[in-house]
KOLLO-657411 format. One record per residue (C-alpha): residue number from 1; residue in one letter; x negated, y negated, z negated. Coordinates in Angstrom, 2 decimals. Each point is the difference from the previous one (the first is absolute). Example, Ala and Ser with C-alpha at 12.3 -4.5 7.8 and 13.67 -1.06 7.14 Angstrom:
+-----+---------+---------+---------+---------+
! num ! residuo !       u !       v !       w !
+-----+---------+---------+---------+---------+
!   1 !       A !  -12.30 !    4.50 !   -7.80 !
!   2 !       S !   -1.37 !   -3.44 !    0.66 !
+-----+---------+---------+---------+---------+
This chain:
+-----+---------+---------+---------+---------+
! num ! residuo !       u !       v !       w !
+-----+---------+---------+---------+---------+
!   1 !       X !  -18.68 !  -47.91 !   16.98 !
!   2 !       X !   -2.14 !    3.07 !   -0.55 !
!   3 !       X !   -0.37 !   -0.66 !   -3.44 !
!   4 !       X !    3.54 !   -0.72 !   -0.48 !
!   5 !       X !    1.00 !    3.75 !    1.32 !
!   6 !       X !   -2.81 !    1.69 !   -1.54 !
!   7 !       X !    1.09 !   -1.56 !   -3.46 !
!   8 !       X !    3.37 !    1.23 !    0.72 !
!   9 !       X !   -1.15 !    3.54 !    0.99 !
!  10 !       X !   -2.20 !    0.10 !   -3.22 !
!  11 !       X !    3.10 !   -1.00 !   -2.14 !
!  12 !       X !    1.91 !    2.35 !    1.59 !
!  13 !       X !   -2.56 !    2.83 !   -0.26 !
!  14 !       X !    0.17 !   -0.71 !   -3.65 !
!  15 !       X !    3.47 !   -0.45 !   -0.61 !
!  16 !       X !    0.22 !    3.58 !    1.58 !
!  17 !       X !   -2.94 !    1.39 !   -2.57 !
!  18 !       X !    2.16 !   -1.99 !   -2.71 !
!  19 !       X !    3.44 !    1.95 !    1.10 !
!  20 !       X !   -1.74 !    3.24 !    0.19 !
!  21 !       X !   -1.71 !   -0.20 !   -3.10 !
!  22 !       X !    2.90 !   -0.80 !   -2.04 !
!  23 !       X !    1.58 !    3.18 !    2.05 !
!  24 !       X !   -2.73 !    2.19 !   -0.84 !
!  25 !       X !    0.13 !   -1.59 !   -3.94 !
!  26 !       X !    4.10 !    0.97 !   -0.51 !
!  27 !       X !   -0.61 !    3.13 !    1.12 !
!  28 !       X !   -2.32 !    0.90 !   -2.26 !
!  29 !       X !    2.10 !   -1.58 !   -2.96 !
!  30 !       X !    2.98 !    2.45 !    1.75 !
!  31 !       X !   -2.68 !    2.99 !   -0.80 !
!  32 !       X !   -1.69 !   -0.99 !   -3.01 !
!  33 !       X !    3.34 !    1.71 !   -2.19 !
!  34 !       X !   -0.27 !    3.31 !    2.60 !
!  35 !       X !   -4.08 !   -0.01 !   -0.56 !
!  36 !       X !    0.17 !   -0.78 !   -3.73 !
!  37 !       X !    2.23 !    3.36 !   -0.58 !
!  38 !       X !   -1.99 !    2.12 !    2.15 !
!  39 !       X !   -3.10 !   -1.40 !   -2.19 !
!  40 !       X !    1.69 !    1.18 !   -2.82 !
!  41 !       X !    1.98 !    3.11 !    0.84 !
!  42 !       X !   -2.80 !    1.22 !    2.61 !
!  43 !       X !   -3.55 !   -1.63 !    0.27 !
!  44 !       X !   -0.14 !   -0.38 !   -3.93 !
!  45 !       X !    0.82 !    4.18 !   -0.84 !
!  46 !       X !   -2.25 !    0.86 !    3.38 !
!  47 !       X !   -2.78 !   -1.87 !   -1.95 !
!  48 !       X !    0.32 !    1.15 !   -3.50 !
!  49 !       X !    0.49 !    3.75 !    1.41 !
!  50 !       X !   -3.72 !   -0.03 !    1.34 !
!  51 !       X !   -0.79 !   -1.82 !   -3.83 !
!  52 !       X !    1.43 !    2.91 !   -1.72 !
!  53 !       X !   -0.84 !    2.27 !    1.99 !
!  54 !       X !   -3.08 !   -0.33 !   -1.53 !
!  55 !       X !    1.10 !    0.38 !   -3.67 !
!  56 !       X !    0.85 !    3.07 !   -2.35 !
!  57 !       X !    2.74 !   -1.83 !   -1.11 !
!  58 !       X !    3.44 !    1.63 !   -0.63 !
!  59 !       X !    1.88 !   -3.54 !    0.40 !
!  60 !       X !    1.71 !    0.29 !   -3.25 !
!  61 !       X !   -3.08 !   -1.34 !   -2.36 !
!  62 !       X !   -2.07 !   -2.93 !    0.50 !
!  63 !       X !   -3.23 !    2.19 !   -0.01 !
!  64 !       X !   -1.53 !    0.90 !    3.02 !
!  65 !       X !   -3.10 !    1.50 !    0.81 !
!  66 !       X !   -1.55 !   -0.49 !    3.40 !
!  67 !       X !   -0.77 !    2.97 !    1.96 !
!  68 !       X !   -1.07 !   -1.50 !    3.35 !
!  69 !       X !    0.63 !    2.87 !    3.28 !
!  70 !       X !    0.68 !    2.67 !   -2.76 !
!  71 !       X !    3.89 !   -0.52 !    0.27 !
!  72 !       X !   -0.61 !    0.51 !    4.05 !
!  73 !       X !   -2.64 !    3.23 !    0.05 !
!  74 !       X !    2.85 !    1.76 !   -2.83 !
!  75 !       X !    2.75 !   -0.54 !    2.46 !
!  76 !       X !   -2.10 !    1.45 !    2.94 !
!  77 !       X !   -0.67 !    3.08 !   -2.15 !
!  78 !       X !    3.44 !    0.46 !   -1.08 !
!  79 !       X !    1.46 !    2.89 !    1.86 !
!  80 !       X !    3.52 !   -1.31 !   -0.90 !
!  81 !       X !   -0.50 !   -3.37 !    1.34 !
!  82 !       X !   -0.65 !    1.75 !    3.66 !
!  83 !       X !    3.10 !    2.07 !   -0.41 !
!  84 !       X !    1.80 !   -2.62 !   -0.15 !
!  85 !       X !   -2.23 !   -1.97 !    2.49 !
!  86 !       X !    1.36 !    3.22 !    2.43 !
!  87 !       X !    3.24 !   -0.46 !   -0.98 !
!  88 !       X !    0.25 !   -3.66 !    0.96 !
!  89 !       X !   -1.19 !    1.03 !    3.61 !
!  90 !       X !    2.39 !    2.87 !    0.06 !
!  91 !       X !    2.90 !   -1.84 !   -1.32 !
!  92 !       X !   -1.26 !   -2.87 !    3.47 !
!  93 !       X !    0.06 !    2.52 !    2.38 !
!  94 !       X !    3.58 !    1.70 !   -1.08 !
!  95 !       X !    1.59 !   -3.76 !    0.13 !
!  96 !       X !   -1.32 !   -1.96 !    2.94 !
!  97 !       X !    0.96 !    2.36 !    2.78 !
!  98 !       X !    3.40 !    0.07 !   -1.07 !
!  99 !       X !    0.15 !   -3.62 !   -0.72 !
! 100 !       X !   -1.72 !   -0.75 !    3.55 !
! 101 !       X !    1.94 !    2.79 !    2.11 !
! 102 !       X !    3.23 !    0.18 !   -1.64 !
! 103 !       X !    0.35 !   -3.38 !   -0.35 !
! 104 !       X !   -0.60 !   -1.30 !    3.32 !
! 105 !       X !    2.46 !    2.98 !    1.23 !
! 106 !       X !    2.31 !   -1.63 !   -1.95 !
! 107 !       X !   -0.65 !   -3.27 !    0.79 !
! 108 !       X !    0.39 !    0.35 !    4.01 !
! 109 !       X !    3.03 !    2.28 !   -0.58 !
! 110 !       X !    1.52 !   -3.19 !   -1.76 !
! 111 !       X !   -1.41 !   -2.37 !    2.01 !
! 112 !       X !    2.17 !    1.55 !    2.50 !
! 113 !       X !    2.34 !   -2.93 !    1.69 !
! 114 !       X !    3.64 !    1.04 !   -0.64 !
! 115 !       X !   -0.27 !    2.40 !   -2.84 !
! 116 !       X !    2.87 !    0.16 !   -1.80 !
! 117 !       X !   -1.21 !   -0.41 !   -4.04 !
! 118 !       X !   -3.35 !   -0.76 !    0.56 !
! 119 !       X !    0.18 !   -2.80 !   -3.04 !
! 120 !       X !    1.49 !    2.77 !   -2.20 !
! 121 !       X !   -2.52 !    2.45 !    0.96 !
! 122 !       X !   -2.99 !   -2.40 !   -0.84 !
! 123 !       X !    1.54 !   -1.16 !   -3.37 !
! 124 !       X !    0.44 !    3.76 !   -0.80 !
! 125 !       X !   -3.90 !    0.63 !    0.78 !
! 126 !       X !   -0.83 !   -2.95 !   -1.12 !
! 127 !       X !    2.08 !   -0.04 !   -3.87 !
! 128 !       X !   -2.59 !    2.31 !   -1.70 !
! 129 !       X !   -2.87 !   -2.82 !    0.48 !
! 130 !       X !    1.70 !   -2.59 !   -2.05 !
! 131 !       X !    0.70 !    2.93 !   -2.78 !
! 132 !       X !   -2.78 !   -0.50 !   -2.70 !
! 133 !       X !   -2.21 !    2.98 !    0.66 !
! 134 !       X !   -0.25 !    0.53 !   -3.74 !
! 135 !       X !    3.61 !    0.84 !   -0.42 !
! 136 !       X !    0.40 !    1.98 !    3.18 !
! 137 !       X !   -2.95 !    2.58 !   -1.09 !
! 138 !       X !    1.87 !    0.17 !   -3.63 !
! 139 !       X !    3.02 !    1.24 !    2.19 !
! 140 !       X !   -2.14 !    1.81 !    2.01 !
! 141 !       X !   -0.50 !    1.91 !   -2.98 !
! 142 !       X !    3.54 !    1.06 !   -0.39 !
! 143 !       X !    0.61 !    1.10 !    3.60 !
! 144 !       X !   -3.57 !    1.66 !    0.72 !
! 145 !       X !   -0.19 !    1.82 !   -3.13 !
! 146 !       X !    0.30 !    3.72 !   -0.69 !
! 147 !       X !    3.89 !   -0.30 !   -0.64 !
! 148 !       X !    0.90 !   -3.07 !    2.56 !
! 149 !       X !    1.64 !   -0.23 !    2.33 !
! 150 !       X !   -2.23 !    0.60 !    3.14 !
! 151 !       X !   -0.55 !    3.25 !   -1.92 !
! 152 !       X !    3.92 !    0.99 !   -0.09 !
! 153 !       X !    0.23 !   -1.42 !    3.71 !
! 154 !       X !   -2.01 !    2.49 !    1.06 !
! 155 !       X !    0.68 !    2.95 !   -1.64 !
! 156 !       X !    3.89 !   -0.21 !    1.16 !
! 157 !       X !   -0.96 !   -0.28 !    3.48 !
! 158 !       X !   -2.40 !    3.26 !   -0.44 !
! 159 !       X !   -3.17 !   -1.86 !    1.21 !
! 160 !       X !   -1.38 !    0.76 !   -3.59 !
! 161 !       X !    0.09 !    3.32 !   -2.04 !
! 162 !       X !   -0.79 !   -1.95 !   -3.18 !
! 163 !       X !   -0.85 !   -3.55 !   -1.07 !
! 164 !       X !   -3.38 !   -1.32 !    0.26 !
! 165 !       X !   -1.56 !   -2.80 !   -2.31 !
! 166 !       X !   -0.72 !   -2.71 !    2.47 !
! 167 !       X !   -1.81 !   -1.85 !   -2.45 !
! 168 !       X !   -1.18 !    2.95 !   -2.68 !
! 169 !       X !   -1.77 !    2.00 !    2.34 !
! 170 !       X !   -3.18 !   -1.31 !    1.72 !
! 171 !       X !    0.65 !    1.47 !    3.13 !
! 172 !       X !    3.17 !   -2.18 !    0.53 !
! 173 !       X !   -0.78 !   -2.93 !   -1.52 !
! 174 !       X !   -2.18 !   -2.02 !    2.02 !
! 175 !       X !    2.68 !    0.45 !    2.97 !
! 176 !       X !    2.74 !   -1.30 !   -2.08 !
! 177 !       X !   -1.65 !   -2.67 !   -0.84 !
! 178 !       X !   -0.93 !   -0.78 !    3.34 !
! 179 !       X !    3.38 !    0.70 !    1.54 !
! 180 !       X !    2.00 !   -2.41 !   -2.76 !
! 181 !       X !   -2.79 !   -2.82 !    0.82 !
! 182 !       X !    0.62 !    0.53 !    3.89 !
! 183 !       X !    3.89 !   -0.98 !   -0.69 !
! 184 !       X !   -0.83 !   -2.72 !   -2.27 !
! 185 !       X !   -1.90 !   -1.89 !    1.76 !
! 186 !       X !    1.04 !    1.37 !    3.92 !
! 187 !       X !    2.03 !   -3.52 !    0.27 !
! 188 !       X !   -3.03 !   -2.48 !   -0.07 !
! 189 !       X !   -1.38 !    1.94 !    2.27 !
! 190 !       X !    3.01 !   -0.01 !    2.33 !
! 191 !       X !    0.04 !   -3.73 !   -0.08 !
! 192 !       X !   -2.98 !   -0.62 !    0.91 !
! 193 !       X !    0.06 !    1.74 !    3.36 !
! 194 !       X !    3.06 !   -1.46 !    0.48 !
! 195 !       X !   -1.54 !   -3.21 !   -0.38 !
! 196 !       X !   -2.43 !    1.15 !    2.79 !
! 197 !       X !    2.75 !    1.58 !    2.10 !
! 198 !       X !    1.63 !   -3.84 !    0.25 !
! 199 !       X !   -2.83 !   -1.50 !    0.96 !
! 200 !       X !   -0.51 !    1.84 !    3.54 !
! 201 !       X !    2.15 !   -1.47 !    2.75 !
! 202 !       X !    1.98 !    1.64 !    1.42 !
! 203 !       X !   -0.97 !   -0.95 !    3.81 !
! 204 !       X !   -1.99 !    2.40 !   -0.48 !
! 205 !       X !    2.31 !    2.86 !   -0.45 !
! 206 !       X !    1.91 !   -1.44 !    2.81 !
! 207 !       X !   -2.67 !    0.20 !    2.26 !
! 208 !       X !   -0.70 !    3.27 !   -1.03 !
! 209 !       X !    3.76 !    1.15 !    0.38 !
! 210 !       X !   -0.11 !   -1.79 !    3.96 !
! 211 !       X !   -3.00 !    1.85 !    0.46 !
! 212 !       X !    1.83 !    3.49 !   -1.57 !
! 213 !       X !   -1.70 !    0.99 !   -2.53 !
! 214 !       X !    1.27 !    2.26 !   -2.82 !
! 215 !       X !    0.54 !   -0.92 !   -3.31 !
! 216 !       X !   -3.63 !    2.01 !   -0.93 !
! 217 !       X !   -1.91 !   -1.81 !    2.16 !
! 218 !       X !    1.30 !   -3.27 !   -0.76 !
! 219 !       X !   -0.68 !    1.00 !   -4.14 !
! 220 !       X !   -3.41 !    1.29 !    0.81 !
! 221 !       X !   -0.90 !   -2.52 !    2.71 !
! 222 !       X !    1.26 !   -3.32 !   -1.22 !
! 223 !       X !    0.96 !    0.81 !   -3.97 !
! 224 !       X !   -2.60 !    1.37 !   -1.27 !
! 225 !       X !   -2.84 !   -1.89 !    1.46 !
! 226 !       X !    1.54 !   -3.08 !   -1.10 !
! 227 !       X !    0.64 !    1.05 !   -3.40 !
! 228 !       X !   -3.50 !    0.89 !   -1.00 !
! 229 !       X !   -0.64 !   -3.29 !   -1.51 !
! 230 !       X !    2.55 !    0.24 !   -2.25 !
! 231 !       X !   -0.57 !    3.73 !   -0.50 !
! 232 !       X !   -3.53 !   -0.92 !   -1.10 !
! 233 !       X !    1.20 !   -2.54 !   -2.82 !
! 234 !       X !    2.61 !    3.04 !   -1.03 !
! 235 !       X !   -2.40 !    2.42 !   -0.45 !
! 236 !       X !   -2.30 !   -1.72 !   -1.74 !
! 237 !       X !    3.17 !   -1.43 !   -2.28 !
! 238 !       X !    0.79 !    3.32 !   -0.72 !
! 239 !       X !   -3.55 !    1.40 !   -0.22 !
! 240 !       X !   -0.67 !   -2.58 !   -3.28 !
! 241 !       X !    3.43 !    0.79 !   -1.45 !
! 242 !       X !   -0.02 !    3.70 !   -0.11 !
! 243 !       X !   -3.50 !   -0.09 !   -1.31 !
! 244 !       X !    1.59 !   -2.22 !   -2.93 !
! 245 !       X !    2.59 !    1.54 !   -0.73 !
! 246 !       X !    0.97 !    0.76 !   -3.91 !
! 247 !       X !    3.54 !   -0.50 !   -1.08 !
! 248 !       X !    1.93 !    2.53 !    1.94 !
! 249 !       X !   -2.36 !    2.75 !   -0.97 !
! 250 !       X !   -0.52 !   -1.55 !   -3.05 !
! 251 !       X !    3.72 !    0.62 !   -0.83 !
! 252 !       X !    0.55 !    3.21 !    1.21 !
! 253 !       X !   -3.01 !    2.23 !   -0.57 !
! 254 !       X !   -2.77 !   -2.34 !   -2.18 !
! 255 !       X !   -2.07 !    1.97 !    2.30 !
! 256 !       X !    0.55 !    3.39 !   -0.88 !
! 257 !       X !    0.67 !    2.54 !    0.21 !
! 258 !       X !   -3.65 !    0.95 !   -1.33 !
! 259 !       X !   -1.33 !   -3.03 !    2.27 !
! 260 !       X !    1.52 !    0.92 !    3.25 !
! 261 !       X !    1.85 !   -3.70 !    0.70 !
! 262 !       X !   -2.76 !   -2.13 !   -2.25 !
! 263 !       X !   -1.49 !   -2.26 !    2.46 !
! 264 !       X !   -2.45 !   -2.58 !   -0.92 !
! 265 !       X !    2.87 !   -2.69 !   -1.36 !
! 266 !       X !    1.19 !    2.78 !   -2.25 !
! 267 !       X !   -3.18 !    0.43 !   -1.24 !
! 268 !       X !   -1.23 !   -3.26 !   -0.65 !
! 269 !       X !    3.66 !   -0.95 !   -2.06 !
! 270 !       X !   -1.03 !    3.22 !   -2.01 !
! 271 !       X !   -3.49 !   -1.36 !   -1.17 !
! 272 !       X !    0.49 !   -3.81 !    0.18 !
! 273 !       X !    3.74 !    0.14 !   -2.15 !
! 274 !       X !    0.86 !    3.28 !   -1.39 !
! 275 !       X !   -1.73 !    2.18 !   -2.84 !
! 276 !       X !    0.59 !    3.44 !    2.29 !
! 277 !       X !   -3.63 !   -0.20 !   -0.06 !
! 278 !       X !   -0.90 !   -1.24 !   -3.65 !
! 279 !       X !   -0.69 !   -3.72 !   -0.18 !
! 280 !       X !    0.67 !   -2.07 !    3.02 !
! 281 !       X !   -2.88 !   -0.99 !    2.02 !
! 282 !       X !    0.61 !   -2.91 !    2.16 !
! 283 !       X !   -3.43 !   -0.55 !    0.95 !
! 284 !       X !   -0.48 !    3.55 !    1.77 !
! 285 !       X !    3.62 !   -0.74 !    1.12 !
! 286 !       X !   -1.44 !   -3.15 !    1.59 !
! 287 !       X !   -2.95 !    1.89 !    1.56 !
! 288 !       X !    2.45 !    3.02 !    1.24 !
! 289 !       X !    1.83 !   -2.76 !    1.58 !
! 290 !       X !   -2.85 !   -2.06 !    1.85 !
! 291 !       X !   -1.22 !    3.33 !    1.07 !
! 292 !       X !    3.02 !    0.59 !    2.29 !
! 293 !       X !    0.96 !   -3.38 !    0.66 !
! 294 !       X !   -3.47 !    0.31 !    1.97 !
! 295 !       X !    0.76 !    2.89 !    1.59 !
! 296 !       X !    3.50 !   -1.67 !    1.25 !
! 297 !       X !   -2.18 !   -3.13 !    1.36 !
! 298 !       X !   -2.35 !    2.28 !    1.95 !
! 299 !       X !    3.19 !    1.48 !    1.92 !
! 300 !       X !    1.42 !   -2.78 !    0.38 !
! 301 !       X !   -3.33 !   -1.50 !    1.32 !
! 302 !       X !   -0.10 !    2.87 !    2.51 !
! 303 !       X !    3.42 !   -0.41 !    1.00 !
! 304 !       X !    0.03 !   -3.58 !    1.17 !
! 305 !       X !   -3.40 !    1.02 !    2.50 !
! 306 !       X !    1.34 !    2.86 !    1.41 !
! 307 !       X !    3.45 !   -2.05 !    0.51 !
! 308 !       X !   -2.46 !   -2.92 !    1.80 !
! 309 !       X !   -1.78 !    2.40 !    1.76 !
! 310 !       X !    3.58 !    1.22 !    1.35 !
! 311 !       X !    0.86 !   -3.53 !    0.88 !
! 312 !       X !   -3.03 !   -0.49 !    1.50 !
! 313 !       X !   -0.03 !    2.64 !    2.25 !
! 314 !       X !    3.71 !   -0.79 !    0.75 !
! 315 !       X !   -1.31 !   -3.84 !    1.16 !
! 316 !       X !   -2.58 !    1.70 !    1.95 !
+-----+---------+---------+---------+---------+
């Protein structure tokens, strides 16, 4: 009788291995189309920009001479390459606050039960993220430029004597840039702590309301702790995106005016594809790249300790 059951517990044990094997097998086939594209489009260029890198090689001709770390020590002396190191950091710090503040305003103003329009209001905030950024700095252009209209806007109502070239003048045109980005891409940014905003019950709130609190302390006491999570992952989302960024300043100031908007995508699209600089030159393109893609690791690194260090001390 012993046997009996232990045969049946062994057949059993590996009709389960069977079922979870074949599981584990289809879901891999489900992935293999996912992780052959991301071989492709991702791994393969990750892995041929360290090759070339390594090359004087322009990318146009099949000769190539290799170089070794000379590509990397040429970008570390270039004085150009840290201006526009600076400017990737400065363009960061102008766009996250607003896109962390301004949009989780927004979002609990909206996440408001009983507002009348709140759908209309988040489709209006939210429109500009599905416009291709391309085209909207090309009309940027128009309405930013010395003779747009932001320009006439202003002057009528007297709160400017004369117009001023947002994008001409490199006093100005950092902030534009950074002020048109901030619209365009406000409405992720609003979803996503409205995503967070739904997922805290509201018990809580009701408790809070039996036990009188004001609408401050219920935002600083029960919304904000429990949106830190998801706060974290925005951040950091935003952090690697601004850093990257290349078509919207791309298409409205190439990163003039004398270098004031070039940030490190700029000038990487300027060696690797255009002649602005003579002959392209992917490989120090490739090393320029590498260099800061580094740089974007280490913060991102430092980020996820200090936000399990917070967590930690938060379990403690």
């Amino acid at each position: 009788m012993k046997e009996i059951i232990q045969t049946k517990s062994k057949v059993k044990i590996s009709s389960k291995k069977k079922t979870k094997w074949k599981t584990e097998l289809w879901c891999w086939v489900f992935l293999l189309p996912t992780l052959v594209l991301f071989a492709m489009f991702q791994g393969w260029p990750i892995v041929a920009s360290w090759y070339y890198a390594t090359l004087d090689w322009s990318g146009l001709t099949p000769d190539s001479t290799f170089v070794g770390m000379d590509n990397f020590i040429n970008v570390a002396k270039d004085p150009y390459f840290w201006n526009a190191f600076k400017n990737s950091f400065i363009f960061m710090l102008g766009t996250i606050p607003f896109h962390l503040f301004l949009a989780l305003v927004l979002a609990v103003i909206l996440h408001k039960p009983g507002l009348k329009a709140a759908n209309l209001f988040r489709t209006f905030i939210f429109l500009p993220v599905v416009t291709t950024t391309s085209i909207v700095g090309i009309i940027m252009v128009f309405i930013w430029g010395s003779d747009g209209s932001i320009n006439d806007t202003l002057v009528k109502i007297g709160f400017l004597d004369q117009s001023i070239n947002w994008l001409g003048d490199a006093k100005w045109s950092m902030f534009t840039v950074i002020l048109v980005s901030v619209w365009k891409n406000l409405g992720v940014n609003l979803i996503y702590w409205l995503a967070g905003l739904q997922s805290i019950p509201q018990e809580l709130y009701e408790a809070a309301d039996v036990d009188g609190a004001t609408g401050f302390r219920k935002f600083f006491h029960i919304t904000v702790p429990l949106l830190i999570p998801i706060g974290t992952i925005i951040l950091l989302l935003n952090v690697v995106n601004s850093l990257k960024a290349f078509d919207l300043i791309k298409t409205m100031t190439n990163g003039g005016p004398f270098f004031a908007t070039d940030v490190v995508s700029t000038y990487i699209y300027r060696y690797a594809f255009t002649s602005e600089m003579g002959l392209p030159q992917l490989g120090y393109a490739s090393a320029a790249g590498l260099f800061f893609a580094v740089t974007i690791v280490i913060i991102a690194v430092i980020q996820a300790v200090v936000t399990n260090r917070i967590k930690g001390g938060r379990n403690i």
